[in-house]
N, C-alpha and C positions, 0 to 999 in steps of 0.2 A: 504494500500500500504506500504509495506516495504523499508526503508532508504537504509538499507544494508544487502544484504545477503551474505553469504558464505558456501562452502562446501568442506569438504575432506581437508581443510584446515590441515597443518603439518609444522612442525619448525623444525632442528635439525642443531647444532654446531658441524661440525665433525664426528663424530660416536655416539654422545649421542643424542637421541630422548629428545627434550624439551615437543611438545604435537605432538599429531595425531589424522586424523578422527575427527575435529571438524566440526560442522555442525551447523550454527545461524541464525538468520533473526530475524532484530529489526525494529519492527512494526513502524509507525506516533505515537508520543505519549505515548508512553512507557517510562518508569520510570525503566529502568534494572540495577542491581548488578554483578558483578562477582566477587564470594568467592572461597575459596580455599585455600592452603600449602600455604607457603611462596616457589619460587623455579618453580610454575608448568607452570608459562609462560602467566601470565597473562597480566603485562604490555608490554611482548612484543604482544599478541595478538593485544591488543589496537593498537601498532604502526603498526602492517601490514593492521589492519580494517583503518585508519587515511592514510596510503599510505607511512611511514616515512620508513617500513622495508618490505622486501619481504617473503611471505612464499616458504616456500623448497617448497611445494603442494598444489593443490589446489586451488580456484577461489575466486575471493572477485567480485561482481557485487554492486555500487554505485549507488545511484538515480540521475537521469538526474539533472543538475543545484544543489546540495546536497550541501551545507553549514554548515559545519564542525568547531567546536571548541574544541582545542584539548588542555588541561592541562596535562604535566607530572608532574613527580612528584619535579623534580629539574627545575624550569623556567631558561633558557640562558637570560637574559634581560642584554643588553651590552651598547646600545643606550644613545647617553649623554642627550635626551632629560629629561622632569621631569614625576613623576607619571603621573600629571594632563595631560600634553600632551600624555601621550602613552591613557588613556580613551578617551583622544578626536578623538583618530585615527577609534574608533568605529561608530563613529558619521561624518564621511568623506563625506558623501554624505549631508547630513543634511547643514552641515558648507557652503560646497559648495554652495545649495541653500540660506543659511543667503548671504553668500558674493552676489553669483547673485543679491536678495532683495535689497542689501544696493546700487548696482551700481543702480538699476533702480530707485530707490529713487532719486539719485544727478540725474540721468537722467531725472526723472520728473519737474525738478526746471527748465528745457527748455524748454520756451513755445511748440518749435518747434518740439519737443519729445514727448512731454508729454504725448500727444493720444495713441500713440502706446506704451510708457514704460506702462503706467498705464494697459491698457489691457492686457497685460504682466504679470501685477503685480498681480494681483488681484488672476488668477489661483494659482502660485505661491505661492504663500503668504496662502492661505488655505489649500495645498497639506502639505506645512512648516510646518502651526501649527498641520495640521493630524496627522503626522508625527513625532510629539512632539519637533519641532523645539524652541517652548517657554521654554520646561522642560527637553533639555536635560542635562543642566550645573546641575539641582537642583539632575536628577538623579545618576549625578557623582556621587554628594558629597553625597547623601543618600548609594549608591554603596559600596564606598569607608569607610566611616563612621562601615557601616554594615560589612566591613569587617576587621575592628579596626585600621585602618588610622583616626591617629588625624587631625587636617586642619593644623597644623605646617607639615605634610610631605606632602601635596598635591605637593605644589613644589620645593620639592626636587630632584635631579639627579635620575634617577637610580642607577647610580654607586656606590651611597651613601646608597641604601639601603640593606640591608643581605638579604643570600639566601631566607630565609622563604617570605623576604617582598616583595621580586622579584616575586616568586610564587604567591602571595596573589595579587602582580598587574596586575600579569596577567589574574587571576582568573577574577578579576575586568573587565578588558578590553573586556572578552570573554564574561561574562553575559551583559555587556550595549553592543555587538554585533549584541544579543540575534539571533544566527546561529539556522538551522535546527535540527542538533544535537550536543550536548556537551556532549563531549567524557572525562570524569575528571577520573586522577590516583592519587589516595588518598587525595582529594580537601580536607581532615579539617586534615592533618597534621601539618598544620602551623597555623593553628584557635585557637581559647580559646574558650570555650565555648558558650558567645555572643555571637561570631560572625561565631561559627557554627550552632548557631538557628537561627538569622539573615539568611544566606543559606539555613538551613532547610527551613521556610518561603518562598525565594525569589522561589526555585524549587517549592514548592508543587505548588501556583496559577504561574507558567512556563507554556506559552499555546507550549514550543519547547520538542524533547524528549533527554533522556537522557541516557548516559551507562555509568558507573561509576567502578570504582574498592575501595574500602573502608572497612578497617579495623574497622569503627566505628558502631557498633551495634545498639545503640541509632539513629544515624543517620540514615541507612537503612531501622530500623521500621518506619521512619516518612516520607523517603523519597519516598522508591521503592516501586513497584508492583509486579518485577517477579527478582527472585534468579536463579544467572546461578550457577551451583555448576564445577567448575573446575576439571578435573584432566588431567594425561597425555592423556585419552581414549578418552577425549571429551567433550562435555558438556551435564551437565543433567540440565533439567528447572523446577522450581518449581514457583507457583504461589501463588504471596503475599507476604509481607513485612518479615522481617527475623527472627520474631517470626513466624510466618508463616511456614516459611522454615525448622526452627529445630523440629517444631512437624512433618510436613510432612514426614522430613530426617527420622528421629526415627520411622514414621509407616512403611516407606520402606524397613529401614532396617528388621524392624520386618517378615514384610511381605515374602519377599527376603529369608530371611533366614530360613520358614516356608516351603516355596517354594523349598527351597534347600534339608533340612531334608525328605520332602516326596518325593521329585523326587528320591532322593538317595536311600529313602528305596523301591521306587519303580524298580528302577535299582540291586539292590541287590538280588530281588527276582527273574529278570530275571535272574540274576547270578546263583543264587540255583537250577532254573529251565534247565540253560545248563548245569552246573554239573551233573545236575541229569538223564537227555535226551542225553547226549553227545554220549555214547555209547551205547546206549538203541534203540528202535523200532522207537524212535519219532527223529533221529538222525537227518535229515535233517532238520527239525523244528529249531530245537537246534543251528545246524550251520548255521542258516539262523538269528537268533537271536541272534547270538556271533557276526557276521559280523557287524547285525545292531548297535551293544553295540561297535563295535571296531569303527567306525564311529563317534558314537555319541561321545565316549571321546576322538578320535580325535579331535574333532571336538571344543570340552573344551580346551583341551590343544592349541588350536590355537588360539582362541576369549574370552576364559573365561565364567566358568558355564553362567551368566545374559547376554550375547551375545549368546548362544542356546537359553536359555527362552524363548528371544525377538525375536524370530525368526522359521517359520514353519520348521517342520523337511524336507520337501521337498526340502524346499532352501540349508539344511545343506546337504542331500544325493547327488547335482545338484553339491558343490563343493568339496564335501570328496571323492564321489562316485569313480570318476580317477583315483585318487591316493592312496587311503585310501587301505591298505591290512587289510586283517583279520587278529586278533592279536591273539595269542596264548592264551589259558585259564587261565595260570600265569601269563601273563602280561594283561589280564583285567585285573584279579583280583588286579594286584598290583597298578594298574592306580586307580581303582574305592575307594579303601583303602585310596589312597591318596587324594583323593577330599574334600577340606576344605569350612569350610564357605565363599562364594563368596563374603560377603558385602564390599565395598573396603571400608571403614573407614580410613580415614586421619591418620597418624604416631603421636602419641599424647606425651605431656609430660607426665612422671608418677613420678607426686610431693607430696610430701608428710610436712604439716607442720605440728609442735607440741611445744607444748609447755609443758615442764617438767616442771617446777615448776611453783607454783601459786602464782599470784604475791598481791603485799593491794590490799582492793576492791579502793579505790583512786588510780588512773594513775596518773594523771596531774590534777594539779590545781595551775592557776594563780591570780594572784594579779595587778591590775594598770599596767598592760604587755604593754608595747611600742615594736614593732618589728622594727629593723635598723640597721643602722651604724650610728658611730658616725657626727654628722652634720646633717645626713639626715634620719629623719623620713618616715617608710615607710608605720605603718596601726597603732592604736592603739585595740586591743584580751581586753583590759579591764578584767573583773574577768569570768574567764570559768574552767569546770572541767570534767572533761573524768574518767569514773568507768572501772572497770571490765570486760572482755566481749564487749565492746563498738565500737563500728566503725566512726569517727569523718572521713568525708569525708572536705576536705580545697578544696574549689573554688574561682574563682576569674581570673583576666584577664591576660595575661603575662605581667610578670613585676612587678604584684604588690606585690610579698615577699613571695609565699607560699612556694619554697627552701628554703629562708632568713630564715623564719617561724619554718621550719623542723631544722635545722642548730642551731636555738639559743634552739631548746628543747632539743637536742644534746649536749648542752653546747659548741658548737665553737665557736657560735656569743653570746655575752655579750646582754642582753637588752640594749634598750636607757633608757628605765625608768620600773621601777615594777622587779615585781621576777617571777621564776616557779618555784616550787613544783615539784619533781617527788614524785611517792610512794614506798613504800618499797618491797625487793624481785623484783625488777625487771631485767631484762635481754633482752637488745634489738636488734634488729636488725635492718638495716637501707640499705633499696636500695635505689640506688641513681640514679637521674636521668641519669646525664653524665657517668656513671660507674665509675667516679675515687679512687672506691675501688680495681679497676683488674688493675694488673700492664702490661702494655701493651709488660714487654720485658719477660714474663714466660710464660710457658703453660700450655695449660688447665689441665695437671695433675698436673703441680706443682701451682695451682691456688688454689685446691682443698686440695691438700697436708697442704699447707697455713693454712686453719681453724681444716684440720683432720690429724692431722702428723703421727699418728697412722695407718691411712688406709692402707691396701696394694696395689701395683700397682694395681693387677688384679681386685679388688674388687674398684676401681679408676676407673677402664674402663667400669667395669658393672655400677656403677652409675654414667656416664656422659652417656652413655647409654639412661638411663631413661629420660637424659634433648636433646635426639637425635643428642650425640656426637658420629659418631662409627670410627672402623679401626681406621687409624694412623691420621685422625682429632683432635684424644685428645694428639695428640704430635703437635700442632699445637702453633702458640702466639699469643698472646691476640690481640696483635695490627691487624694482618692479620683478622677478626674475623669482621663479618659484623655488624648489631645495633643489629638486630635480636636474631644473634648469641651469643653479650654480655650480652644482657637481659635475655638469658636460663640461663648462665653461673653464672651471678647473682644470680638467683633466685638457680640454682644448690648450692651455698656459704650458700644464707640463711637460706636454709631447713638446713644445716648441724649447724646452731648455737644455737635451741633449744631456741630462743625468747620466752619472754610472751608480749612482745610489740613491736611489728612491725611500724615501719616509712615508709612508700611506696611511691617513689619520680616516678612518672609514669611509673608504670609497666607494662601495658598493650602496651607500645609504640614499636613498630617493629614487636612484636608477630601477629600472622595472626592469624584469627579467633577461630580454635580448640585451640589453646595455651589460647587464652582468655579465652573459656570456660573452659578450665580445673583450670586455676589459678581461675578464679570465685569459680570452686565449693569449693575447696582446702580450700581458705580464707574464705566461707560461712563456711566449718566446723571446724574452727580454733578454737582453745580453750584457745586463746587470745586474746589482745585489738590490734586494729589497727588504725593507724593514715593515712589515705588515700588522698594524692596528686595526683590528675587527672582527663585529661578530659573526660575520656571513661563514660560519664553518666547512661550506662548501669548497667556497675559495679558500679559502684555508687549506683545507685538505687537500688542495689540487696544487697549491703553489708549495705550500709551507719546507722547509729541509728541518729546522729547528722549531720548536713548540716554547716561546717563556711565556711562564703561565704566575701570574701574581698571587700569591696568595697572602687574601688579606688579614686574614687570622695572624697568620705569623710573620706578617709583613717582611716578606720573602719573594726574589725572584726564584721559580725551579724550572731548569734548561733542562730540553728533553730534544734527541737526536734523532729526531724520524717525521715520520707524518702524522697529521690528527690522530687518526684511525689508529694508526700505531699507539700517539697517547692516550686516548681513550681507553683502548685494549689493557693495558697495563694499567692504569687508574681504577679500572672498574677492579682487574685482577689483583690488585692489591687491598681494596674492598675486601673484597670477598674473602681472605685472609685475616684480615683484624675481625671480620663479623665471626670467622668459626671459632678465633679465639675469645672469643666476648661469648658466643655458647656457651663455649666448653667452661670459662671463671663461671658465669652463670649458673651450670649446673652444677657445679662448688659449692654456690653460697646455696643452692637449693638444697645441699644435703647438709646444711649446717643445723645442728638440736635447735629444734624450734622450743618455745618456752614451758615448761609443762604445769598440770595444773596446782603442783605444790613445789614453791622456790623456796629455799632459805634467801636468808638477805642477801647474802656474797654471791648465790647463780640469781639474785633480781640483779642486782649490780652489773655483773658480766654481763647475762644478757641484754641491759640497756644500752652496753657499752658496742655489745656486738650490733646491736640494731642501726645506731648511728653510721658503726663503719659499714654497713649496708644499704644504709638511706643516701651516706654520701658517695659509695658506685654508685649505685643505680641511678642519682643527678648526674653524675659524670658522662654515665652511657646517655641517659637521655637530650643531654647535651651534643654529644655525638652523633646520634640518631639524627636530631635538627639538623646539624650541621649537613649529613650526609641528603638529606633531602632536600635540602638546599640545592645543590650537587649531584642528582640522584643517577646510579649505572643507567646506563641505557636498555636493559632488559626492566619492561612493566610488569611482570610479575614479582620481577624484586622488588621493584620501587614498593608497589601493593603490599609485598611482605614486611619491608621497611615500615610501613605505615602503621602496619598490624601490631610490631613487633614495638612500636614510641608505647602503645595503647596499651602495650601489656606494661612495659616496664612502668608508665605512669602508673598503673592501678596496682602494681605490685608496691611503687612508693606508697601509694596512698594506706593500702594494709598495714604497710611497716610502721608509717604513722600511726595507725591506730594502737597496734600493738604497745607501743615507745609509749603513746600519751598512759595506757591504761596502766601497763605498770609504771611508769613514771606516778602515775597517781596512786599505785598502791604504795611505792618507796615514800613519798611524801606522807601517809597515812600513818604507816607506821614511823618514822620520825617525828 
């Protein structure tokens, strides 16, 4: 059974067509993407499927009682309540039965009640716990935790929190909802990478479905099942995760345009054939087959070659036949001359980097490196060294210093202690996260002009061209110029400075998908070292030789000599080592003499003593549990385990409390 269908769906502002002709239906359970341009109308589609915007065309049909959660991409959260209370809003029914519970309780302390509170109670009370009425405070803070909320901002205002963390609470609220469909547009733009595997994690074992818009690559492979591929025509569906998708894409096109080549050449020879029969014995043949060829490229020119394809010639003669005239033998011919490859292929950058000169095989190499400002320390990089060729990818949570990081290799920011090393011949280049290398009051020609003063205008407009600046856009100023848009314009600046070491403060960020792939390949053929800030793990994994990964707990750089995949592999496999050691002390304390029901004073004594040093592991572990889900392995049944296993150790504290209080109160009694 289908969530939500729609058909013939259409948008348009004015006189500009946003999309048309869309056509969807999102199964029970589905796990769906929509990719695509930056521009083709994707998160509006979202808001007219969601009920928020209306389409110009077309029908949207919702499932009876359907349950919807919907994240944009900017959250309004206005409310002076605190984080903690907008999660609790998800749990409204739940609360309500706690409170019910608690009055029947004081109701039961009357004799004269108390039959019928307690028969009351009883249903109640085990619908409650079904219902997870014991575990839903624990799964806040697992929620919230997972999506990098430390417990100092559980209760905080909203007011007080930024855009990003607004979004990030919302996100919060929608998943402890847990609604029929969650509808997310761009859910890990405001993530660090934790806390978009955390996500990854909570969707994959998600028993709800999902339709998502995300620029994250990494993310989609682990998340979805079926790829909607965007354009203004419609939508095309492809099946499976977004590796999946690009080989599929590329057999298509292949195919497509195989399809294109031989139908053409098979249309050309009908062509050869009226020439040649036109005025000859077979003349009638000839015009009957000129007729059928004016039809059929009618018929192109109104739908485009892969809309004939897709479609019986019957259907195409049913609506060309009316209207359609016979076209003149020079205007086939000029129609048919003109028919290009149909594959629509997304409008791409055409970037080019190079590196002229070659720089020491040593890049970088540090000593006792302290990263910071003054007073405040932010990781200690200790001794590491980047060659030639190298791609050093810096991970880590926000906040913890990988700009700081990039800045002091720069020479802006001073160390707090130790040196860096550059190597010799080098010449760098440096994108920046925030752009504040574009001066927001010039434009894009004179942006360009800036590093090439040389260039000439016209030669200005063909290559902002390539970064798909056209017409009088490249008279435009920076300021006016979306994130998207600065990020081309950027990376437009950098190809033109001939680096042999690249500084990349998240590049990938605004760019829609084809822009990713293309800066992917660009950088995999670079024929210099690159220093990589960012979350796009994909790219990561594709460029990266070295993994420094921040950690902010121990405010630590840790270097690791391989690819993502490699680090990850060994991060989780090291996991999994400390949890079996943390069983096995567990089933330790589990076989320690629990208290029995006659102490002398001396085993109350000990066992109060033991009980402490029991209450403070099990803080410890639970401490670590947080931490770990934070961070959580990439298998979902762990994470799940994980979850299960915070819940136990918490209630296992919670016992050892009671225990500690009760004979603590009997030690005090007798004293």
């Amino acid at each position: 059974m289908s969530l939500i269908t729609a058909s013939g769906l259409a948008k348009s502002f004015g006189p500009d067509d946003i999309f048309f002709n869309v056509a969807l239906s999102i199964p029970r359970g589905a796990r769906i993407a929509i990719v695509g341009p930056n521009g083709v109308g994707k998160t509006t589609l979202l808001r007219i499927l969601v009920g928020l915007d209306e389409a110009s065309s077309g029908v949207v049909h919702r499932a009876r009682g359907l349950t919807i959660g919907y994240l944009p991409q900017e959250a309004k959260l206005t409310a002076a309540h605190s984080l903690w209370e907008e999660c609790l809003f998800a749990f409204a029914d739940l609360r309500a039965h706690e409170s019910e519970l608690a009055r029947l309780e004081a109701v039961m302390s009357d004799p004269g009640q108390a039959e019928e509170a307690l028969e009351r109670y009883g249903p109640l009370q085990e619908a409650f716990e079904r219902q997870g009425g014991y575990t839903y405070e624990t799964r806040i803070r697992h929620t919230l935790g997972g999506l990098g909320f430390d417990e100092g901002d559980f209760h905080r205002p909203l007011a007080q929190l930024s855009g990003g963390e607004r979004t990030r609470a919302l996100l919060a609220r929608l998943l402890l909802s847990d609604p029929d469909l969650l509808i997310l547009d761009e859910p890990t733009n405001h993530l660090d990478i934790a806390a978009v595997e955390w996500l990854e994690g909570y969707l994959s074992s998600w028993d709800g479905t999902a339709l998502l818009v995300s620029h994250d690559r990494y993310f989609l492979d682990r998340v979805v099942d079926n790829i909607w591929e965007m354009s203004r025509a419609g939508i095309e569906v492809y099946r499976g995760n977004y590796s999946a998708y690009v080989e599929q894409r590329q057999e298509r096109w292949q195919l497509r345009q195989q399809n294109f080549e031989a139908e053409k050449e098979r249309l050309e020879k009908d062509l050869d054939y009226i020439r040649r029969n036109i005025a000859g014995q077979n003349t009638l043949q000839a015009k009957g087959r000129l007729k059928r060829l004016s039809r059929y490229l009618d018929a192109i020119e109104k739908g485009g070659f892969q809309a004939v394809q897709d479609r019986k010639w019957s259907e195409i003669t049913a609506e060309t036949g009316a209207s359609s005239q016979m076209m003149s033998l020079e205007e086939v011919t000029r129609r048919l001359r003109a028919l290009r490859d149909p594959v629509r292929r997304p409008p791409i950058l055409k970037l080019n980097l190079k590196a002229e000169q070659r720089s020491g095989e040593i890049v970088l190499r540090t000593s006792g490196l302290v990263v910071g400002y003054p007073g405040e320390e932010l990781f200690r990089a200790g001794d590491i060294e980047l060659r030639r060729l190298e791609c050093a990818a810096v991970i880590g949570p926000n906040g913890a210093g990988k700009t700081t990081f990039l800045k002091t290799i720069l020479e802006k920011i001073e160390p707090v202690a130790g040196e860096i090393s550059l190597g010799a011949s080098l010449q760098i280049g440096y994108f920046a996260q925030a752009h504040e290398d574009l001066n927001p009051q010039r434009t894009l020609v004179e942006e360009i002009e800036s590093v090439a003063p040389a260039m000439l205008l016209a030669d200005v407009r063909d290559y902002l061209a390539r970064f798909l600046f056209t017409g009088e856009d490249v008279f435009r100023k920076v300021a006016t110029l979306s994130g998207g848009e600065r990020g081309r314009l950027a990376l437009a600046k950098l190809a033109l400075m001939d680096a042999n070491l690249l500084l990349l403060d998240e590049p990938t960020n605004h760019l829609d998908i084809p822009s990713q792939e293309i800066l992917q390949g660009v950088l995999a053929d670079y024929q210099g070292t690159i220093i990589l800030v960012s979350h796009d793990r994909y790219l990561i994994d594709a460029l990266a030789s070295q993994i420094w990964d921040i950690d902010e707990a121990n405010q630590a750089l840790r270097v690791f000599r391989g690819s993502y995949s490699q680090y990850r592999a060994q991060r989780d496999a090291e996991r999994e080592t400390e949890e079996a050691s943390w069983q096995e002390a567990r089933t330790n304390h589990r076989q320690r003499q629990v208290a029995r029901p006659q102490m002398s004073d001396y085993q109350r004594r000990m066992r109060l003593n033991e009980l402490e040093e029991e209450i403070a592991y099990l803080e410890n572990r639970l401490a670590e549990l947080s931490n770990i889900l934070r961070n959580p392995p990439s298998d979902p049944q762990r994470v799940q385990q994980l979850g299960e296993d915070y819940v136990d150790v918490e209630n296992e504290i919670n016992s050892l409390l009671e225990d500690w209080e009760r004979l603590q109160s009997t030690q005090e009694k007798i004293l």
